[in-house]
C-alpha positions as CSV (number, residue, x, y, z in Angstrom):
1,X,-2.5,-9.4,27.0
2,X,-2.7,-5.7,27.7
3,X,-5.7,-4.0,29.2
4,X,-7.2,-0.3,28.2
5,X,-9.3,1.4,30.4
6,X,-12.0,3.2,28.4
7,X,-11.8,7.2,28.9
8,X,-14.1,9.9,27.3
9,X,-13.3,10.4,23.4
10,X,-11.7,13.9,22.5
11,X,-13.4,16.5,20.2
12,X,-12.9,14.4,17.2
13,X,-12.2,16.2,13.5
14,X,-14.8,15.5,11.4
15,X,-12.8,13.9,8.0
16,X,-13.9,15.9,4.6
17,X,-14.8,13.7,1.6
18,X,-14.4,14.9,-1.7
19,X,-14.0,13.2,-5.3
20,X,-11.0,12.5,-7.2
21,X,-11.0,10.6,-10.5
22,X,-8.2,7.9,-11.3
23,X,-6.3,7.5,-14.0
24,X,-8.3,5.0,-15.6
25,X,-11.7,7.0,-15.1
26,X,-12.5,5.7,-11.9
27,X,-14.2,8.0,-9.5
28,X,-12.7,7.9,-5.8
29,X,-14.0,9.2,-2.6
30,X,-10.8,10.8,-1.1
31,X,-10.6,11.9,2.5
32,X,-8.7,14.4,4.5
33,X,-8.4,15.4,8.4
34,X,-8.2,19.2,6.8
35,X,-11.3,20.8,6.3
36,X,-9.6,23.1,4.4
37,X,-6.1,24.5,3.6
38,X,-3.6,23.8,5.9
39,X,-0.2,24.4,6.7
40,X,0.6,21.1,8.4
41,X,3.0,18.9,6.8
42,X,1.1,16.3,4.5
43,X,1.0,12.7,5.1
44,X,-0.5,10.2,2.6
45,X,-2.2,7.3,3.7
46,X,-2.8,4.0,2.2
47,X,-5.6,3.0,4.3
48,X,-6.7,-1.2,5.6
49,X,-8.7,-2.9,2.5
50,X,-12.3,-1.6,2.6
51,X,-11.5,0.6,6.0
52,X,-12.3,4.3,6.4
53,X,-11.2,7.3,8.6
54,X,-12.7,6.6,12.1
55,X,-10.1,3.6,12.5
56,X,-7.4,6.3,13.5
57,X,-7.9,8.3,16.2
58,X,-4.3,9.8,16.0
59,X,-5.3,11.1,12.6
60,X,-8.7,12.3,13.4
61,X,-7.5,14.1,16.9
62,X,-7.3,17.9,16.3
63,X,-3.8,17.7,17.4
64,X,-2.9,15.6,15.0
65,X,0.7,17.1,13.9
66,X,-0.1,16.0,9.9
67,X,-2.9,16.3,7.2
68,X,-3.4,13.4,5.8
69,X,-5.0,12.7,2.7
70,X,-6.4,9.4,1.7
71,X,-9.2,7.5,0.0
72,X,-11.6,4.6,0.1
73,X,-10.6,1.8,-2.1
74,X,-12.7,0.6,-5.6
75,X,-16.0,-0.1,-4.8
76,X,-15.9,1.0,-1.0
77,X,-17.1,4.0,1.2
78,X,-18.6,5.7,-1.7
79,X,-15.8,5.1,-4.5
80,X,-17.3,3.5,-7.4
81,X,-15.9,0.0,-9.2
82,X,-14.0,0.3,-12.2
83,X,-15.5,-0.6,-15.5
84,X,-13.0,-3.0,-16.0
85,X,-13.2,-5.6,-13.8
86,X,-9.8,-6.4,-14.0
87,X,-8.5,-2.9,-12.7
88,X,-8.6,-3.9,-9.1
89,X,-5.0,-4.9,-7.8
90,X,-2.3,-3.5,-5.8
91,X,-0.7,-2.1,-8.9
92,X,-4.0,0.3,-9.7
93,X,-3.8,1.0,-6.0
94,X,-0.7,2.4,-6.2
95,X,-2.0,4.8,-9.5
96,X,-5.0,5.7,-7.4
97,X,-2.5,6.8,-4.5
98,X,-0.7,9.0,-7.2
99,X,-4.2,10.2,-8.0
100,X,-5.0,11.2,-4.8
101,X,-1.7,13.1,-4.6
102,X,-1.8,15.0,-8.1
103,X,-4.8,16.2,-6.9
104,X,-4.0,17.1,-3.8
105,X,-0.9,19.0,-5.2
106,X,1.3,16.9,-3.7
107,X,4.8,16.5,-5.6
108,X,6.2,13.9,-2.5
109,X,5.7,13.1,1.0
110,X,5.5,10.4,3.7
111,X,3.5,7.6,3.7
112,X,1.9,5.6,6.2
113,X,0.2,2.1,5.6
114,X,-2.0,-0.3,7.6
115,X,-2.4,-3.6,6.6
116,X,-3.4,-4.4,2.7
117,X,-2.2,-0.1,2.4
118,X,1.4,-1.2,3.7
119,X,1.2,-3.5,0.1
120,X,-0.1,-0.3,-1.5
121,X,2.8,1.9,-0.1
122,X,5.8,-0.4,-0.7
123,X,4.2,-0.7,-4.7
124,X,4.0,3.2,-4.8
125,X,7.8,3.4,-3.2
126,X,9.4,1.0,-6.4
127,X,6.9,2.4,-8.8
128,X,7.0,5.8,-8.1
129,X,10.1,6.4,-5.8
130,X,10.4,10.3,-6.5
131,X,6.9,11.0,-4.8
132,X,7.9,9.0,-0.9
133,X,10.4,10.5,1.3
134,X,9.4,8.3,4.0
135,X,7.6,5.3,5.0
136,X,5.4,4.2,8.2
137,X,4.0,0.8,7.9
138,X,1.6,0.0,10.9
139,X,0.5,-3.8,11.2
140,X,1.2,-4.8,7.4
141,X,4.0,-6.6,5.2
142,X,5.3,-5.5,1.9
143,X,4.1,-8.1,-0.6
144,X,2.6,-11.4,0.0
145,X,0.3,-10.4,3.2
146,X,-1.4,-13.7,2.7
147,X,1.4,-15.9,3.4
148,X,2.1,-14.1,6.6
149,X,-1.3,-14.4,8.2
150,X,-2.0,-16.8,10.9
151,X,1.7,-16.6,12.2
152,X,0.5,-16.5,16.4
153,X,-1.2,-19.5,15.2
154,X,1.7,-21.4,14.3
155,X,0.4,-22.3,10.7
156,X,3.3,-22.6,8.0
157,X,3.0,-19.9,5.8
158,X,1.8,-21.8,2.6
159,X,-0.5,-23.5,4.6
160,X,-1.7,-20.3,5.8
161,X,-2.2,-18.7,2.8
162,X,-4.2,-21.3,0.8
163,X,-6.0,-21.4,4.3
164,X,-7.0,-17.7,3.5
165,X,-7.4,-17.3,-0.2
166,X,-10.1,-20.3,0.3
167,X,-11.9,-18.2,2.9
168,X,-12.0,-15.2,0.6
169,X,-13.3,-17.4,-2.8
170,X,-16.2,-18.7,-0.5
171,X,-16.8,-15.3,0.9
172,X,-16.5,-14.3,-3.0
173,X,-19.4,-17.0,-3.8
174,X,-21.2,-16.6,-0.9
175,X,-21.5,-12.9,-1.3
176,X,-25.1,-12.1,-1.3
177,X,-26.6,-14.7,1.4
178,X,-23.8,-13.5,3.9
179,X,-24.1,-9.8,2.5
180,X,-27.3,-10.0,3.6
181,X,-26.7,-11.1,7.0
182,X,-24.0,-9.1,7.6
183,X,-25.9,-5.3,6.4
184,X,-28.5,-6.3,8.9
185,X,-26.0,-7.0,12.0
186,X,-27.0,-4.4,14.6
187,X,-23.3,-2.5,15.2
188,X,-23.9,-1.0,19.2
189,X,-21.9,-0.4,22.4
190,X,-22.8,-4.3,23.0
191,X,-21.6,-5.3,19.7
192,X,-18.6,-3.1,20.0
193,X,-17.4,-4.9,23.4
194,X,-17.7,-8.1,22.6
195,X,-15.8,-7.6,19.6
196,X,-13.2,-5.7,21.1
197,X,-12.5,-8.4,24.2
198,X,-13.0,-11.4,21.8
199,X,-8.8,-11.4,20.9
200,X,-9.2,-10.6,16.8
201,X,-9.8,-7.3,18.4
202,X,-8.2,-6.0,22.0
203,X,-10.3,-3.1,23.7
204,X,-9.6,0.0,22.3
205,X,-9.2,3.7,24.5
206,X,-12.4,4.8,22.6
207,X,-15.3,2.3,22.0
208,X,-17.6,5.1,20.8
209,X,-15.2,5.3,17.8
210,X,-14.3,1.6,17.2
211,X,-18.7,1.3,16.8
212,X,-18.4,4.1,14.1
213,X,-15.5,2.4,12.5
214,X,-17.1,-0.7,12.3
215,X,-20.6,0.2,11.4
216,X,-18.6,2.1,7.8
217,X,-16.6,-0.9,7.4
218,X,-19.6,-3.1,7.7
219,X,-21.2,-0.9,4.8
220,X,-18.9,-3.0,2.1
221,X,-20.6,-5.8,-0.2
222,X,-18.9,-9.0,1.6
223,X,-18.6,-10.2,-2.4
224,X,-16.9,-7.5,-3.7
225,X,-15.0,-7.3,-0.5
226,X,-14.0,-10.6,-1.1
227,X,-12.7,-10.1,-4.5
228,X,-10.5,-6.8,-3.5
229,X,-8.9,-9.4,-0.9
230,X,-8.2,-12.3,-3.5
231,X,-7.0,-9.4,-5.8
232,X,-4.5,-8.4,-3.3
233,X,-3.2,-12.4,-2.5
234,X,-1.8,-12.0,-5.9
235,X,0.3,-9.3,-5.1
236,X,4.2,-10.5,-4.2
237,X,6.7,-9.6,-2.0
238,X,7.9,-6.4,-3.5
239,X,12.1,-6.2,-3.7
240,X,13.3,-3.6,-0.7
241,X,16.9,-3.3,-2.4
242,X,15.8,0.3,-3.8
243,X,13.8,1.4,-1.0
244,X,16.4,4.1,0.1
245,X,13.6,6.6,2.2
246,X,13.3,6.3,6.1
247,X,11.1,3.7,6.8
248,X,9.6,2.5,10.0
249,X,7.5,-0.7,11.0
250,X,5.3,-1.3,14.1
251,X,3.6,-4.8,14.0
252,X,0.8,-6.0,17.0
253,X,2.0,-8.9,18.8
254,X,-0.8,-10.7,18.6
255,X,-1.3,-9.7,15.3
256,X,-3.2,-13.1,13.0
257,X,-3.1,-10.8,10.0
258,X,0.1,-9.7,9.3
259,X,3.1,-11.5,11.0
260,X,5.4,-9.3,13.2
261,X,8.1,-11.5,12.3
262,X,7.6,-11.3,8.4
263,X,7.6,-7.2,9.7
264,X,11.1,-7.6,11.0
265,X,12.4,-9.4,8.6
266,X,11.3,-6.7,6.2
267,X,12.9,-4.1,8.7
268,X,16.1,-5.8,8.6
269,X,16.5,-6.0,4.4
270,X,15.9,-2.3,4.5
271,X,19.4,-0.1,5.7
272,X,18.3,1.7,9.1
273,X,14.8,0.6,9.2
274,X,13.6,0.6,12.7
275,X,10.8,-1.6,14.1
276,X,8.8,-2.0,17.3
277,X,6.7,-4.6,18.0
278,X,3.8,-3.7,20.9
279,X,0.9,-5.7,22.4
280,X,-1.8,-5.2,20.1
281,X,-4.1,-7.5,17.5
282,X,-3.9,-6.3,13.6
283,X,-6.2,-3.5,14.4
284,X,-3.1,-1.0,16.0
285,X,-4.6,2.4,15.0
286,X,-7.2,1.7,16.8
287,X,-5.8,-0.1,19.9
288,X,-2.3,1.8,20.5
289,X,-3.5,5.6,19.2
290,X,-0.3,6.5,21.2
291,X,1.6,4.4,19.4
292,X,0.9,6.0,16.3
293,X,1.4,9.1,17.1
294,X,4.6,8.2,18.5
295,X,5.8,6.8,15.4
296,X,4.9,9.2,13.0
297,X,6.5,12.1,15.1
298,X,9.5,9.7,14.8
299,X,9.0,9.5,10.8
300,X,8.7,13.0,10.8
301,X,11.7,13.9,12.6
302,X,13.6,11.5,10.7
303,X,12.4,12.4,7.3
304,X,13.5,16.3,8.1
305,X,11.5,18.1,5.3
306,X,8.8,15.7,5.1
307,X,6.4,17.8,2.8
308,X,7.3,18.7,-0.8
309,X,4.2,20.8,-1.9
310,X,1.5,22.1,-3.3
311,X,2.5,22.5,-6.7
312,X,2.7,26.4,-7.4
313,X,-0.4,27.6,-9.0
């Protein structure tokens, strides 16, 4: 497996949170790397289930080449849960993404994805084709993430997804006794290293960051966490006949949550795909920054006009 040497974190961009309600009432806590307006071409991202900003260094470094807008899904980093219980799926994570764009002023633009998000941004692509003109998909599938999990391991797909949907309905039972363990877990450098060096996670350039990722992320209800995630297992393989926007995938070796080779074989159903495949675990942003940034300048160059925007006021 690959080694990082730690080195000192760059000035870091503070994200800005502000609200944004969905279509169905909900109200979301968007992010953005902007503090304000920008000129930068704008990226939308469709962020890991439950995740939050400090899990992408290339998007938080003030050279980032993008502003990216995002949000944290129902129920998570101060976005509320819906009144109906039932409006949690990839479907209504989609509309929120449109939500987040309307009002951001965003007519189209690229998209990136991580994980659960690349789910998210393949739905938004068939659902709402005339708002992507590109797509970056970093360590996720598009459609049935649950049968691709497990695939270093060797486990058969359905085998791996009943596997996983079981782990998620106990988590989803056992909610408030783990919840309670889990809020009091102590999240410092010690905490951080062991993680990173125990092979679910690889070290990372900047531990100082992974502890702050980790620490939000840790902030979710492990029940209602739960539930997003079962929510999501329901969510198919979505048909890449129509995709007709640039897309690119970059899956992590080592990667027990989302198979590189159900990435390629994604890649290859979609005319001039590209997709790299790198030594990292499922958490990429974090691992290969450089990566990232590599890839999206790629998106960007191939996607030509990549921002269509803000609406005229």
């Amino acid at each position: 497996m690959r080694t990082v040497s730690a080195r000192p974190a760059p000035s870091w961009r503070e994200p800005s949170s502000y609200d944004v309600t969905a279509h169905d009432g909900t109200v979301l806590r968007a992010w953005s790397n902007a503090p304000g307006p920008d000129d930068r071409p704008t990226v939308l991202l469709c962020n890991g289930l439950g995740t939050n900003p400090w899990f992408w260094p290339t998007l938080l470094d003030p050279a980032c080449p993008v502003r990216v807008i995002s949000w944290n899904h129902r129920g998570t980093g101060g976005s509320q849960r819906p009144d109906d219980p039932s409006h949690i799926s990839q479907e209504w994570f989609a509309s929120d993404a449109v939500a987040v764009m309307d009002d951001a002023g965003v007519d189209a633009c690229p998209v990136m994805g991580w994980s659960i998000g690349v789910n998210t941004m393949y739905e938004l692509t068939v659902t709402h084709p005339a708002r992507v003109t590109g797509l970056l998909a970093v360590a996720g599938v598009p459609g049935d993430t649950f049968s691709s999990m497990l695939a270093p391991l060797r486990v058969p797909p359905l085998v791996a997804k009943r596997l996983m949907v079981g782990l998620a309905q106990s988590a989803a039972l056992l909610g408030m006794p783990v919840g309670a363990v889990v809020s009091h877990l102590p999240v410092g450098p010690r905490t951080t290293r062991t993680l990173t060096h125990s092979g679910f996670l690889l070290p990372v350039p900047d531990p100082a960051l992974a502890q702050r990722a980790i620490a939000a992320f840790l902030t979710t209800p492990v029940g209602w966490y739960a539930r997003l995630a079962l929510a999501s297992s329901l969510h198919g393989r979505v048909s890449l006949s129509a995709v007709d926007v640039p897309c690119d995938f970059v899956a992590g070796r080592y990667d027990v949550l989302a198979g590189a080779a159900t990435m390629r074989s994604a890649a290859e159903r979609i005319d001039g795909a590209t997709y790299l495949e790198v030594d990292s675990s499922h958490f990429l942003p974090q691992e290969r920054p450089d990566v990232v940034r590599d890839r999206l300048d790629l998106l960007l160059a191939r996607v030509g006009t990549p921002y269509a925007g803000p609406h005229a006021s």
